[in-house]
C-alpha positions in Angstrom: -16.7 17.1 -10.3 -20.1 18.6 -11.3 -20.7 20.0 -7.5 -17.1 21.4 -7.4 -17.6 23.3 -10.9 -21.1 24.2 -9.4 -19.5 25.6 -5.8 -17.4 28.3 -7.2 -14.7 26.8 -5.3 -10.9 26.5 -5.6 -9.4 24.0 -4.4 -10.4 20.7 -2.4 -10.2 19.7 0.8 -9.8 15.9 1.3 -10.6 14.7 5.0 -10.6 10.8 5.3 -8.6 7.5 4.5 -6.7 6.6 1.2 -10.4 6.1 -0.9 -10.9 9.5 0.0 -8.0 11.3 -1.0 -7.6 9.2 -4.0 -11.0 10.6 -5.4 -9.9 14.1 -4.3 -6.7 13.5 -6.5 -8.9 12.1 -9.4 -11.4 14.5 -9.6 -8.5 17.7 -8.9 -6.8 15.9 -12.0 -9.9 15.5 -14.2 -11.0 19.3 -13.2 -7.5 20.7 -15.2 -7.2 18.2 -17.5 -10.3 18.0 -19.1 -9.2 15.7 -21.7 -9.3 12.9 -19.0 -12.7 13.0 -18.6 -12.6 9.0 -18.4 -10.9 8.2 -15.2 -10.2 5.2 -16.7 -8.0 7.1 -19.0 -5.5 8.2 -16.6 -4.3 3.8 -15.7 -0.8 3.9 -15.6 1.4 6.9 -16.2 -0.7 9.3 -17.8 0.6 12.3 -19.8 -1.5 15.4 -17.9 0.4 18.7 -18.6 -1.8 20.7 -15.5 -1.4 20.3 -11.5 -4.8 19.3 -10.2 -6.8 21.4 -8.3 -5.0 22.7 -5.5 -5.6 20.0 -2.8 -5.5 19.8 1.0 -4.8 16.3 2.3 -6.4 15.3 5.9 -5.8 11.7 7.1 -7.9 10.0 9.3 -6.3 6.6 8.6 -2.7 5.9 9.4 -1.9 3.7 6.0 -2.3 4.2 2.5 0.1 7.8 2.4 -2.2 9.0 0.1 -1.7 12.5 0.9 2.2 12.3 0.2 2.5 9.8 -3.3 2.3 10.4 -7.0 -0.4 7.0 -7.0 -4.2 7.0 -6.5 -6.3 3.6 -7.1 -9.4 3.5 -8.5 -12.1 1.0 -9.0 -13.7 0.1 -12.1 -17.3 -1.3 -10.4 -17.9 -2.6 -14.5 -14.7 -4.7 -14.5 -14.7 -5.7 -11.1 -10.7 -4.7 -10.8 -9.0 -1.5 -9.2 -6.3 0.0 -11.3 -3.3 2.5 -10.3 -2.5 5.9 -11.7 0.5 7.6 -11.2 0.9 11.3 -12.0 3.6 14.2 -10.6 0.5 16.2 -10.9 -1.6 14.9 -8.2 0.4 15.1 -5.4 -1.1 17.3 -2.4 0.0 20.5 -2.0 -0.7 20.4 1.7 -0.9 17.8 3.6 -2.4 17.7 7.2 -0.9 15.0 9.5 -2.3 14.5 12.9 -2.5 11.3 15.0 -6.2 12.6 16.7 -7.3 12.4 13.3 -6.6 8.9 13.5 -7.9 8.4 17.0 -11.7 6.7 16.5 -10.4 4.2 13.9 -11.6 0.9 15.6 -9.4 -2.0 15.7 -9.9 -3.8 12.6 -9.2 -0.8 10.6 -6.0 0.4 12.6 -4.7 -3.1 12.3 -5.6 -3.6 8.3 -4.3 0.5 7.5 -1.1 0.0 9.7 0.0 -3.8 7.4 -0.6 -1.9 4.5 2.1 1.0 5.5 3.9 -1.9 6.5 3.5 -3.4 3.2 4.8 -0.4 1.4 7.6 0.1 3.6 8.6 -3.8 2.7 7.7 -4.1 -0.9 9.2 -0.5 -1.3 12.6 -1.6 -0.2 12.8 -5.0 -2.1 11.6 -3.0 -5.3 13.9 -3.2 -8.4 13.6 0.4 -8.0 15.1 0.5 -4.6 18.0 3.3 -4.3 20.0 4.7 -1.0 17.5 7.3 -0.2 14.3 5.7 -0.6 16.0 3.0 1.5 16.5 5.4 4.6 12.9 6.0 4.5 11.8 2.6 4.0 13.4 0.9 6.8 12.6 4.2 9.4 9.3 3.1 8.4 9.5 -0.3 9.4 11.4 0.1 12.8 8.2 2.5 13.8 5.7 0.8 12.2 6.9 -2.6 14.2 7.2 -0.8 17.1 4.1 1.4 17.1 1.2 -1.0 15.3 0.4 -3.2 18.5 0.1 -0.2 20.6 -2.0 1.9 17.8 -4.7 -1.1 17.4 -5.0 -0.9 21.4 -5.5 3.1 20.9 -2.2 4.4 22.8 -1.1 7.7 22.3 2.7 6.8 21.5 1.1 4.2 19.0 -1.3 6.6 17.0 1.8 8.8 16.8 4.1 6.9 15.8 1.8 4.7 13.1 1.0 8.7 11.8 4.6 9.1 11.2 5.8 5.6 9.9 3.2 5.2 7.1 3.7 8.9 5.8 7.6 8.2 6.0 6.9 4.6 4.0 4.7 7.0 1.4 7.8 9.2 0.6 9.7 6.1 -0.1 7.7 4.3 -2.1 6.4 6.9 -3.9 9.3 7.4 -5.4 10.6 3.4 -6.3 7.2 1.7 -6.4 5.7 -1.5 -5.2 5.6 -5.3 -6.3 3.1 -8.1 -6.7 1.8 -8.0 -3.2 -0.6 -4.9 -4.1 -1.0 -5.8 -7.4 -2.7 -9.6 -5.5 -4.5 -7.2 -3.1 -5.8 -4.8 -5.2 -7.8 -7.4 -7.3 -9.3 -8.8 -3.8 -10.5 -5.8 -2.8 -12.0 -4.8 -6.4 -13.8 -8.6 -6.4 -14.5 -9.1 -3.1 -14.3 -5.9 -1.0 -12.0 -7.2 1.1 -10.3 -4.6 2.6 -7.1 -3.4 1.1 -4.6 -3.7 4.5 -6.1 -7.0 5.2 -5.6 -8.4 1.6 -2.2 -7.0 1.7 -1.1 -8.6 4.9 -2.2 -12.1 3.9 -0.5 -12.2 1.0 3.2 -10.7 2.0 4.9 -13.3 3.4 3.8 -15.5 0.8 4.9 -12.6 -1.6 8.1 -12.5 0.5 9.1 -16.2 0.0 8.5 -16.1 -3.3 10.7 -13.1 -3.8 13.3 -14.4 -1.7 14.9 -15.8 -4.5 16.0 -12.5 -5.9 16.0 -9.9 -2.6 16.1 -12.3 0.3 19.7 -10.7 0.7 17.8 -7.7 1.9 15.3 -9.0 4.1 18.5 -9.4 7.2 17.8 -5.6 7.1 13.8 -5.6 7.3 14.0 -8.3 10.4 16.8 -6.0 11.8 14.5 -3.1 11.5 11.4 -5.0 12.9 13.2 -5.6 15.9 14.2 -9.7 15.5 16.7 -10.7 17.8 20.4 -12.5 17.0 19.3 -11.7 13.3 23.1 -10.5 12.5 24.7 -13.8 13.7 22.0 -15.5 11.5 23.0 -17.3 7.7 21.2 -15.1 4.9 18.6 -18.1 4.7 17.7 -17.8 8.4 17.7 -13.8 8.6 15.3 -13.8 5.3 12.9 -16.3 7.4 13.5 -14.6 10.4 12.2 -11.7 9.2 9.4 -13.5 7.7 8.5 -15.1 11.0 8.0 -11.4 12.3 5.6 -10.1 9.9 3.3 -12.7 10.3 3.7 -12.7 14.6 2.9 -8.7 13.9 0.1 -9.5 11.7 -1.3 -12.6 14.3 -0.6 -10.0 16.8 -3.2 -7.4 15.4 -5.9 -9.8 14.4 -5.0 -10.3 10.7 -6.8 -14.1 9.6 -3.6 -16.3 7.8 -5.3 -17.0 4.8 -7.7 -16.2 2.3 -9.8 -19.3 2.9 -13.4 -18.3 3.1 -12.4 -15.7 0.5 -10.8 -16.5 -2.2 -12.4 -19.0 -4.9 -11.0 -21.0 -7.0 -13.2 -19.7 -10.0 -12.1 -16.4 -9.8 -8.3 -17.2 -9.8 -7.7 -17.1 -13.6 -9.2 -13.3 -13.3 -7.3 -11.9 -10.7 -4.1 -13.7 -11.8 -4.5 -11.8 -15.2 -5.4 -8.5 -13.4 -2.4 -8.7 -11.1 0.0 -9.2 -13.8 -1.6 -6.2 -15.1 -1.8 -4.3 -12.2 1.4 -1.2 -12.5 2.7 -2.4 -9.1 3.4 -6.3 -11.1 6.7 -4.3 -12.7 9.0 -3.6 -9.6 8.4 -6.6 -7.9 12.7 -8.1 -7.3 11.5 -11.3 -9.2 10.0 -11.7 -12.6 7.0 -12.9 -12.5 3.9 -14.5 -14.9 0.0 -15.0 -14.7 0.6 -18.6 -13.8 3.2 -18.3 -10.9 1.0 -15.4 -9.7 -2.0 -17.8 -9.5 -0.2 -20.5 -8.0 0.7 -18.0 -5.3 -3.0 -17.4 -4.7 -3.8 -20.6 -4.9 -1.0 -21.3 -1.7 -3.2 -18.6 0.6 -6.6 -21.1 -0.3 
């Protein structure tokens, strides 16, 4: 904030992945709102009356959406926890996305950014928020993100394309209906542990998935259908939900993704990140109703 007060400039350009954009969006925030100095101020849905700083959004990670949503996370290094704002006002006014951008990412990262998209194409469509239009963008999202992730980690044009355009179409949607317990888990992993945040969000989906299933496996027929699962329309609603289940994890084998959080999660931390996940502003749409003990038994499942 103090160079871009110092530079004479007016407005930001923000070139890299979601941590990136999501300080651009802060610190344009901050800049016209002065009373939100704090960043810590603006958890949640905080009452700014100014647009931030006019803001140009260049991706070089095909993932978080940054550059399209009303949400930037931010991490408290004193608390140990990430925390999500959301604010009308800090949307991009431009944003810039091209698949050459995209095009050193190694491996690892491709496959971690890509199950994030993924992840907010999911959780976005089994929200309680869930409506007919963010729907269409939602499962768009998942056809090309299941079609397009294998070929992106192994650096194909098609796949860097098409990965470009699926997570910026699963940013519209969920941008708009919000997200569930899955990033609210993740986000305390990477806050804790600097795990990064694809990864943690691909471990923890299909357990987040079978817990939800309860209350929105009736939609998950329609997430397999998207990802491509054969016979899944013949199937009973039990078998499409873990059909679809089945393929998010093959997808997430497929592109390196380890199973579990052993080696990463410990047991003395569980109580912590339980609490912060309940807390977390995704914890409200998830389909089921959930509380810090079910939420750390589901962590306690991925040990």
């Amino acid at each position: 904030m103090a160079a871009f007060n110092a530079s004479g400039a007016d407005c930001i350009i923000a070139v890299g992945g979601g941590s990136a954009i999501d300080t651009a969006k802060a610190i344009g925030i901050i800049i016209n709102n002065p009373e939100f100095a704090d960043v810590r101020s603006l958890e949640g849905v905080a009452p700014t009356k100014k647009h931030a700083v006019f803001t140009i959004a260049v991706p070089t990670t095909a993932g978080t959406a940054a550059e399209v949503t009303i949400n930037y996370v931010i991490t408290d290094v004193e608390k140990k926890r990430k925390f999500v704002c959301v604010d009308t006002n800090d949307i991009p006014e431009i944003a810039v996305v091209d698949p050459d951008m995209m095009a050193s990412m190694p491996k690892g990262l491709t496959a971690a950014t890509g199950m994030d998209a993924l992840t907010h194409a999911i959780e976005g469509y089994i929200t309680k928020g869930a409506c007919a239009i963010s729907d269409m963008f939602h499962l768009e999202a998942i056809r090309l993100i299941s079609t397009h992730l294998r070929g992106a980690v192994a650096n194909t044009d098609e796949g860097r394309e098409g990965m470009a355009l699926g997570q910026y179409i699963a940013g519209m949607g969920f941008s708009n209906v919000g997200l569930g317990i899955v990033h609210s888990m993740a986000h305390g992993l990477s806050a804790l542990y600097d795990t990064p945040h694809g990864v943690a969000c691909a471990i923890i989906l299909p357990t987040g998935l079978e817990y939800n299933a309860p209350a929105a496996g009736k939609r998950y027929r329609a997430v397999g259908r998207a990802m491509g699962v054969d016979g899944i329309d013949a199937m009973s609603d039990e078998e499409a939900a873990q059909a679809a289940i089945a393929a998010v994890k093959k997808l997430s084998a497929d592109v390196g993704i380890p199973a579990d959080l052993k080696g990463i999660l410990k047991e003395e931390d569980v109580q912590f990140l339980s609490e912060s996940a309940f807390a977390d502003a995704c914890c409200p749409g998830n389909p089921r109703d959930t509380s810090v003990e079910e939420i750390a038994a589901l962590y306690r499942g991925l040990m």
